[in-house]
N, C-alpha and C positions, 0 to 999 in steps of 0.2 A: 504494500500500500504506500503508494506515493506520499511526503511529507507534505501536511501542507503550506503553501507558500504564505507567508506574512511581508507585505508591502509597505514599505514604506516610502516610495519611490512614487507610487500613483497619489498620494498626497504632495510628493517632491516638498517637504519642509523646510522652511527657509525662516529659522527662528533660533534666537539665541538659550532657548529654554526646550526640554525634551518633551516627546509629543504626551500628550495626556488625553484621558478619555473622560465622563461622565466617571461620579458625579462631579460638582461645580460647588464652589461654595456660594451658598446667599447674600448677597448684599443687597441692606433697604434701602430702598426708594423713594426719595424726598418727595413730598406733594404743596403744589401750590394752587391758593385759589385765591381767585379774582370775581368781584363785584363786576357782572355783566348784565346792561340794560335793566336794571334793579335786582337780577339776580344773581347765583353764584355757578362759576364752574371750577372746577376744580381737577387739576391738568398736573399727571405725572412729571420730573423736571426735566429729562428728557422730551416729551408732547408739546412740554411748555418752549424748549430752548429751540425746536423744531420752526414753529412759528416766526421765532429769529432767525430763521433757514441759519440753524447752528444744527448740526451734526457732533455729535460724539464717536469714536471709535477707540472703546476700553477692550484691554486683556489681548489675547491671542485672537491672530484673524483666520478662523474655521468658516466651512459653508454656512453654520448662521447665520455668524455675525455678519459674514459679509451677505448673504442676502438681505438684509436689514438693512444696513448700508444702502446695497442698489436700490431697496424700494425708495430710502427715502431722496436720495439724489434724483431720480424720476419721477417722484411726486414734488418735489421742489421746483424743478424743468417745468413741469407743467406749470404749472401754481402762476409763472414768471422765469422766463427762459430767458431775461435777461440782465437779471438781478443777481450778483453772485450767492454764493454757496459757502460758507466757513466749515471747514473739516479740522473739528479738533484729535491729534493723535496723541496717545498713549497706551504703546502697546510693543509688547516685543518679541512681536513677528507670527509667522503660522504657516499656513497652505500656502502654496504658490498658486495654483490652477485660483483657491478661493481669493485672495489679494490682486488676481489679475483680472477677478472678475469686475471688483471694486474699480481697482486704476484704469482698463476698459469704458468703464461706464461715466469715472471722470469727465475721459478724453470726447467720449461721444455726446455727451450732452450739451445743449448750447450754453449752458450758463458756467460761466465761471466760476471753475473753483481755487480757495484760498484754503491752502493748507498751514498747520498750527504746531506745532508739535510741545506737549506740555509733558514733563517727565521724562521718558527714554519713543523714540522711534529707532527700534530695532531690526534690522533683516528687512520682512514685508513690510513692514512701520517705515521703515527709512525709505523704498522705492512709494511709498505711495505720496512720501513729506516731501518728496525731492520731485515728485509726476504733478503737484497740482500746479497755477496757474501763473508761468513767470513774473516776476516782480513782486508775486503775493503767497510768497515761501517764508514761513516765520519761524523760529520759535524763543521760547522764553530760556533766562541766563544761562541758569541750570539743567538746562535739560542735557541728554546724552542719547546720542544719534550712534550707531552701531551697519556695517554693513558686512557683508561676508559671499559666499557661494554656496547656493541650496545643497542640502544634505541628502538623503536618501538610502534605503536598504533592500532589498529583497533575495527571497531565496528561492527557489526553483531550479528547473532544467539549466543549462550552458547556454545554450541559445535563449533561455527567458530573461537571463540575465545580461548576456550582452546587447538583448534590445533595451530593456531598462535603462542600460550603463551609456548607449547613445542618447536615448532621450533626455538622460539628465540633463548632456553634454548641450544638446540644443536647448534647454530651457535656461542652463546657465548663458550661452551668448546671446539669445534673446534677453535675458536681463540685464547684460551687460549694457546691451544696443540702448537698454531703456536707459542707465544713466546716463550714457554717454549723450542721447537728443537731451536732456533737462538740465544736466550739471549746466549752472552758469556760466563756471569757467573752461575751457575747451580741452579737452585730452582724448588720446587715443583709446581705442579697443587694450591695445596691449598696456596704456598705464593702468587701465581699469580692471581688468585680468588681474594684474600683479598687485594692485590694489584691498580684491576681493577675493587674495588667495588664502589668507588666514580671517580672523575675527580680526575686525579694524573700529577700533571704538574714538571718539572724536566726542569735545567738548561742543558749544553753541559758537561760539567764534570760531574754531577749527573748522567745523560744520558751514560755516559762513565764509570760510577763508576757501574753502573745495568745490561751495555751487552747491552745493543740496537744499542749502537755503538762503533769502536775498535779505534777509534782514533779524535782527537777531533784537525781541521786542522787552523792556525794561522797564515799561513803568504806560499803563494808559493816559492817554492826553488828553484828547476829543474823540465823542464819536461822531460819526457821518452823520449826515444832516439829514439824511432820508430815515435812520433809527436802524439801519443795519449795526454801524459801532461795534463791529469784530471783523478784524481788529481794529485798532484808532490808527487814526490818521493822523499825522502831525502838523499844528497850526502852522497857517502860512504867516510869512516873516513878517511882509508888509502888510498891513491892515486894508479895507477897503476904505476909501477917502469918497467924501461927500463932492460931487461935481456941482457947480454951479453957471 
């Protein structure tokens, strides 16, 4: 009787932490309510942050999370397809196939998305902090951005593993390709190779100094005028002057 084969190849894991299954642990869930038209609703804080086309993406990126993700990035599209998107990230890392289903869905949608990264963006965390929308690549002081090359196991026949062992091969230069269009600053296939051939972990400046991200955010200023206000904007120098 043949062994059976255990994959970990067809997930292609691209995360700084080992793969884990159910259960999960519970964390609660803040509620907020709001006096509407004399009455009350009352809106989980996720429901609520949505409303401010704010996005969360916590913990590891599995096909849940990231179908949650895509629903809400395409209900946002709809909603106003030309109003950007705020994706806040902390997370470190997960699926490849599930994280690209996310960064996909980024790219195809019309609206803008601004990426955030608040605590670590690791592995998949780092390619989707580094895919959202040039110029609106952020994150705060402390955070710690991490990149590397997906991981992968499996066991089977000779031939089931040497197809495995090419695919990986093509999923790793496809994601090379990906940082290479977004990174700010320009570098070849082969720096990025050499790059992401071990765990390469990088402070908010370092991260800002390599193009994964355009601005590294310290302290809110103003927000936008329209009430998006994530992230702020920084006042303009000169004032507007009274013409007469």
């Amino acid at each position: 009787m043949p062994l059976p084969r255990v994959s970990r190849l067809g997930l292609r894991w691209m995360s700084d932490v080992p793969m884990r299954g159910p259960p999960r642990g519970w964390a609660p869930t803040p509620y907020v309510t709001e006096t509407v038209g004399g009455g009350w609703h009352t809106y989980d804080i996720f429901s609520r942050l949505l409303k401010e086309r704010i996005v969360c993406l916590n913990g590891e990126v599995d096909e849940t999370v990231s179908a949650s993700i895509v629903a809400q990035l395409l209900f946002l599209e709809a909603e106003n397809p030309e109003k950007p998107i705020h994706l806040y990230i902390n997370s470190p890392g997960g699926s490849v196939t599930a994280g690209l289903a996310v960064y996909d869905t980024m790219t195809y949608i019309q609206s803008p998305v601004s990426t955030i990264c608040v605590g670590q963006a690791a592995s998949m965390g780092s390619l989707l902090l580094c895919g959202g929308q040039k110029g609106k690549r952020y994150c705060l002081p402390h955070s710690s951005i991490m990149v590397h090359q997906p991981s992968g196991g499996f066991f089977g026949q000779a031939s089931d593993i040497a197809i495995h062992a090419k695919e990986i091969l093509r999923v790793r230069g496809q994601l090379n390709e990906i940082y290479r269009q977004h990174l700010s600053k320009p570098h070849t296939i082969e720096e990025i190779e050499k790059m992401m051939e071990r765990d390469y972990f990088m402070g908010a400046d370092e991260a800002l100094k390599l193009g994964i991200v355009d601005e590294v955010l310290r302290r809110r200023v103003l927000p936008e005028n329209d009430g998006d206000g994530k992230p702020p904007v920084k006042p303009d120098v000169e004032q507007d002057r009274e013409t007469t």
